[in-house]
NUGU-878114 format. One record per residue (C-alpha): z, x, y; residue in three letters. Coordinates in steps of 0.001 Angstrom, whole numbers, padded with zeros to 6 digits, always signed. Each point is the difference from the previous one (the first is absolute). Layout:
BEGIN
ZXYALA ...
***
This chain:
BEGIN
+094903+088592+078928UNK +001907+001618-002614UNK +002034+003009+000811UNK +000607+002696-002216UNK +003735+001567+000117UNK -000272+003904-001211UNK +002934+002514-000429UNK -000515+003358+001727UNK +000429+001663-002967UNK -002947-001810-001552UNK -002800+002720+000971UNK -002658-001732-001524UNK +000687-003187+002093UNK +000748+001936+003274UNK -003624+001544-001138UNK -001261-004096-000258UNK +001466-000402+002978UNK -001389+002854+001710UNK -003287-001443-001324UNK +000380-003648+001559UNK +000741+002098+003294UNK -003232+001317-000270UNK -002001-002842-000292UNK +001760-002164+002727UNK +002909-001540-001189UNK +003983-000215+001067UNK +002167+002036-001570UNK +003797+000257+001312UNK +001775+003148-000844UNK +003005+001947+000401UNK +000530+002284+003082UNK +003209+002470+001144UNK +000098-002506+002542UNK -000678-003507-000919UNK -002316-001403-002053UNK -004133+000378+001076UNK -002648-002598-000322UNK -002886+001760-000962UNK -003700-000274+000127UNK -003218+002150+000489UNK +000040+001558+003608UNK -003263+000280-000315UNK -001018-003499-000652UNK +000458-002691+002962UNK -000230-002558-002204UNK +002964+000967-002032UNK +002221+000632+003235UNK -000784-003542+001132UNK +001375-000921-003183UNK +003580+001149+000922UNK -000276-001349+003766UNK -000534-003395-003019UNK +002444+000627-002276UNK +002865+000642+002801UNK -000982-002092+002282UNK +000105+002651+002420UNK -001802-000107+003745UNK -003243+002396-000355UNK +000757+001760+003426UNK +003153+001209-002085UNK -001427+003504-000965UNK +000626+001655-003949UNK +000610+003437-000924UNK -001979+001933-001902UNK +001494+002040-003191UNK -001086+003046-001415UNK +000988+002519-003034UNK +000451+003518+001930UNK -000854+001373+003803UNK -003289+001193-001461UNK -001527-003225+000301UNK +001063-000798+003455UNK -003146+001179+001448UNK -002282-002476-001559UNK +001462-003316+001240UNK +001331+001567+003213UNK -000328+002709+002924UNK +003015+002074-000521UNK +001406+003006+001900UNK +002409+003007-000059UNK +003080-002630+001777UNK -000453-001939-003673UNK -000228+002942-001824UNK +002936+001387+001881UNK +002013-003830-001314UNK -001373+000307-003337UNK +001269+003447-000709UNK +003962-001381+000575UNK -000866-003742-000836UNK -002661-000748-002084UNK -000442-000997-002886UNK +003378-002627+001217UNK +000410-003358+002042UNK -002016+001111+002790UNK -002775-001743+001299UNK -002613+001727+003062UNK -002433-001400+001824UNK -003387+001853+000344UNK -003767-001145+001272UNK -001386-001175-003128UNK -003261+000912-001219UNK -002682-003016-000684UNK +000437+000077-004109UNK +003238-002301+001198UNK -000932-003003+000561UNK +001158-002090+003344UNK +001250-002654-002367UNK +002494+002509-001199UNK +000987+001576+003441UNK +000195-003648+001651UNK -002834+000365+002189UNK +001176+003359+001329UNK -001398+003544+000284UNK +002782+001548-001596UNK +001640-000126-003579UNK +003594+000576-001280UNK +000112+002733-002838UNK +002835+000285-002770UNK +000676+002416-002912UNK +002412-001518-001805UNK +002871+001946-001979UNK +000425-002585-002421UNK -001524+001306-003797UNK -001267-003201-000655UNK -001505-000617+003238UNK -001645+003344-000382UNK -001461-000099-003349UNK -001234-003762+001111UNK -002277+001733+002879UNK -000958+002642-001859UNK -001225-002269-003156UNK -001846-001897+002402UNK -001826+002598+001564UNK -000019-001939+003155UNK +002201-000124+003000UNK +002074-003391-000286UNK +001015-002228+002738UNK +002779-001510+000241UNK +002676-002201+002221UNK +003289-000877-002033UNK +000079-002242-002922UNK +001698-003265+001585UNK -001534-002947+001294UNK -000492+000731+003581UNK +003441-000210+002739UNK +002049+000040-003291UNK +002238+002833-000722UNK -001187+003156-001771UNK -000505+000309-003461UNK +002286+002076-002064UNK -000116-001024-003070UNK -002579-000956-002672UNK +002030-003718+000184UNK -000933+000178+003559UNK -003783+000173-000324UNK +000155-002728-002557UNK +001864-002040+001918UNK -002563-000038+002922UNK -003181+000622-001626UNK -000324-000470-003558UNK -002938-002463-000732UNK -001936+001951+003360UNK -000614+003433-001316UNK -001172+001761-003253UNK +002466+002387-000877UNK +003886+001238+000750UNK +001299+002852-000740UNK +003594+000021-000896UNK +001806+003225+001700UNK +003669-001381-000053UNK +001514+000256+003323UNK -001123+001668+003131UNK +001418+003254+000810UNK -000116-000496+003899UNK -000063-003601+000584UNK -001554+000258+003153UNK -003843+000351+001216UNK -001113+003737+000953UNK +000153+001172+003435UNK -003333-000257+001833UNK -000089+001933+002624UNK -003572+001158+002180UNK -001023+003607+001478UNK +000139+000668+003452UNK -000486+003398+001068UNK +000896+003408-002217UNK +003655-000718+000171UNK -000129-003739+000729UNK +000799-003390-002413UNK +000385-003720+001095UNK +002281-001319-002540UNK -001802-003625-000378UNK +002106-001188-003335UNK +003505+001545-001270UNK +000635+000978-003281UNK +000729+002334-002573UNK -000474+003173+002379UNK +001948-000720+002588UNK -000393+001710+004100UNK +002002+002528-000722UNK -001298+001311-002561UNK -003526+000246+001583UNK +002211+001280+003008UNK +001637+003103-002479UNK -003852+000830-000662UNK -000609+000507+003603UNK -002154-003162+000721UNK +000528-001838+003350UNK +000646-003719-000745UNK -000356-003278+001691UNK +000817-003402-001284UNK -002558-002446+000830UNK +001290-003377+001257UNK -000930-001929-002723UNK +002631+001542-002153UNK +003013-001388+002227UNK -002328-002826+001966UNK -002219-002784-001426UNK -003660+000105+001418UNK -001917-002197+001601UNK -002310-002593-001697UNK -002913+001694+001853UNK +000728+003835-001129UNK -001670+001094-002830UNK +002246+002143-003003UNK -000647+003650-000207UNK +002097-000380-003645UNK +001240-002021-002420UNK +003194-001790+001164UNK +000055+000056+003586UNK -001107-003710+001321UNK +000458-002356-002541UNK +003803-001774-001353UNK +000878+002134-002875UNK +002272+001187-002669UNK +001225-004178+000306UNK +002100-001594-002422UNK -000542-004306+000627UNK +003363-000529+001617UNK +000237+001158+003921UNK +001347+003390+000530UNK +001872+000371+003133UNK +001671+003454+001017UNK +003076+000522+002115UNK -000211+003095+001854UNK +003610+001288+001832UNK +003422+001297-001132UNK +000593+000268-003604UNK +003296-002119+000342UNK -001604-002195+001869UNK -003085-000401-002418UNK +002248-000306-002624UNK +002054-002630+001341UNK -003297-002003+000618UNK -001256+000196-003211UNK +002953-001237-001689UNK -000503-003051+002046UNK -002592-000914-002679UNK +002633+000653-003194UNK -000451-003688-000765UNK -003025-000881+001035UNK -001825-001181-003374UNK -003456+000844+001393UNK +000622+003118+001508UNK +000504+003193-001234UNK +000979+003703+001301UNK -001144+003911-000358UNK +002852+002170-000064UNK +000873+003656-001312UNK +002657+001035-002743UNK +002024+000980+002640UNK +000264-002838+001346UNK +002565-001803-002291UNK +000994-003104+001862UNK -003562-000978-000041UNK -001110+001340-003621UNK +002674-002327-001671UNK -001190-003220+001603UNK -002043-002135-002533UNK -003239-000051+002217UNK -000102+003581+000834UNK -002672+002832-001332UNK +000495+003383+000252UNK -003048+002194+000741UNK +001802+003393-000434UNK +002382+002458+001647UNK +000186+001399+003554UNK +000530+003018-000656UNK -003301-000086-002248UNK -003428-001154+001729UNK -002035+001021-002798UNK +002012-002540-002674UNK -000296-003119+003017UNK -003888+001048+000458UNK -000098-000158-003890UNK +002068-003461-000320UNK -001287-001719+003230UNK -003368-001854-001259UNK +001506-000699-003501UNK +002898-001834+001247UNK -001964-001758+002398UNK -002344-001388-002846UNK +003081-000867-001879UNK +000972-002052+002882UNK -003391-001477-000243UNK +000651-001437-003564UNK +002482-002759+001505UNK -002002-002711+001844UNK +003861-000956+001819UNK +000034+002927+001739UNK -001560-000625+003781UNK +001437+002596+001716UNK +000930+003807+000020UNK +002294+001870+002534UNK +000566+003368-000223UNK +000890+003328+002747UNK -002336+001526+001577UNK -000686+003658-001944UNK +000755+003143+001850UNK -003896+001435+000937UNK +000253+003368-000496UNK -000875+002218-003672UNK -001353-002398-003020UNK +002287-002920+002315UNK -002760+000039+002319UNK -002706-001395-003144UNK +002774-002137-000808UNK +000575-001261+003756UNK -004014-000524-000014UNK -000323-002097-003111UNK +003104-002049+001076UNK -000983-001261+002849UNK -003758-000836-000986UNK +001709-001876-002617UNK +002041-001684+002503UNK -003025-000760+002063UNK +001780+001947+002785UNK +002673-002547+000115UNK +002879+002101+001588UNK +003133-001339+001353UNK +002471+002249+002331UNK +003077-000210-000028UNK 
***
């Protein structure tokens, strides 16, 4: 297959492109969050073709993207509690979980009775839906377990040759996946992916929240995902991740153990200077700044993915709490819930 790069400034290809969305083919596109695979929600033979492209399991569930909250109601069965988030959250990186209606497909919803819904804040995301005149789903743009796409690089990295159409965006605003979270009662959210919106934010808003296992636990083989993320080994660069969880001295005198390992590498902060001058260190932002490591995190570790030496990756275990809980989440999927005390 040949695919077709397009600028988002090129309206009549994002209108082409809106076009092959329509009639069933793979578009990847630009998101506040990370890039979006796309295809018709509508069709089940176009979301089997990203469970395909990805090589992703088709018990792992997609979210469904729309153009405004007006159009929730005809892919969904929404009430006032999602209203209630949308007013302070929506159009933004928030993803909820409603009973879908039948128009969605099971292929889309992974076999399940309910269906993730977005509204992206990203323009070009946006105008995409609306061109298409269809709701679009759509997992991220990265074969699957790899890290996230943030970049149009990314996308062609991992799928170019497998899909019609990318849309180059430039880089990710977020870096991270939305926040999925599902309604239950008035007041009352289960937090089943970390993201962009973080607790306490929901908290401010006066919603009741409780984080589901799977965001700090890895599931069984026998449960089923209620959204993408939470069973499968994800976010993965090829080398091992390990984490070391204890005192920051302590951590820090561990990972320097590996200065001179040639096949190892380690995630560290700007802060931490005795670690961010060794050769075989990457930094993946500040302390003091969750939102620039959440931004950094899945581009540095695909940059660590472009040196077939590399075998292993140590790094601290994040803090959980804020945007450091997202971070916390997509670190230790990556490390396959490899965690070392100290």
């Amino acid at each position: 297959m040949k695919t077709l790069i397009i600028s988002e400034n090129d309206d009549n290809g994002l209108k082409k492109a809106a076009a092959t969305l329509r009639e069933g083919g793979l578009v990847a596109f630009p998101t506040e969050t990370v890039y979006g695979l796309g295809a018709n929600a509508l069709m089940p033979d176009a979301a089997k073709k990203i469970y395909a492209a990805k090589g992703r399991p088709s018990d792992n569930p997609l979210i469904v993207h729309l153009s405004c909250v007006q159009d929730v109601e005809k892919v969904c069965y929404a009430c006032d509690t999602y209203y209630r988030l949308a007013e302070s959250f929506i159009p933004g990186p928030l993803t909820v979980i409603m009973p879908k209606r039948d128009i969605i497909p099971f292929e889309v919803t992974g076999g399940l009775d309910t269906v993730g819904i977005r509204i992206p804040s990203n323009i070009t995301a946006n105008k995409l839906i609306r061109y298409a005149k269809v709701p679009i789903a759509a997992p991220s743009s990265n074969l699957s377990g790899k890290p996230s796409t943030t970049k149009a690089s990314h996308v062609v990295a991992d799928l170019y040759g497998k899909i019609d159409v990318i849309i180059d965006g430039g880089e990710s605003e977020i870096g991270l996946e939305s926040t999925i979270v599902t309604i239950e009662g008035k007041n009352d959210l289960r937090l089943l992916r970390p993201g962009g919106i973080t607790p306490e934010q929901l908290k401010e808003r006066g919603f009741n929240v409780k984080i589901d296992k799977a965001v700090l636990e890895k599931l069984s083989d026998f449960e089923r995902p209620a959204a993408p993320g939470m069973k499968y080994r994800h976010y993965a660069p090829c080398a091992q991740v390990t984490l070391f969880d204890g005192d920051e001295e302590i951590v820090k005198r561990k990972l320097q153990e590996y200065k001179s390992v040639d096949s190892a590498v380690i995630l560290c902060y700007y802060e931490d200077e005795e670690l961010s001058r060794l050769p075989n260190s990457y930094v993946i932002g500040s302390k003091t700044d969750d939102l620039d490591t959440a931004h950094r995190l899945f581009s540095v570790l695909r940059d660590i993915d472009e040196d077939d030496k590399i075998k292993n990756v140590y790094a601290a275990l994040p803090c959980a709490k804020g945007i450091g809980l997202a971070i916390f989440n997509r670190l230790i999927k990556a490390a396959g819930y490899r965690v070392i005390k100290l």
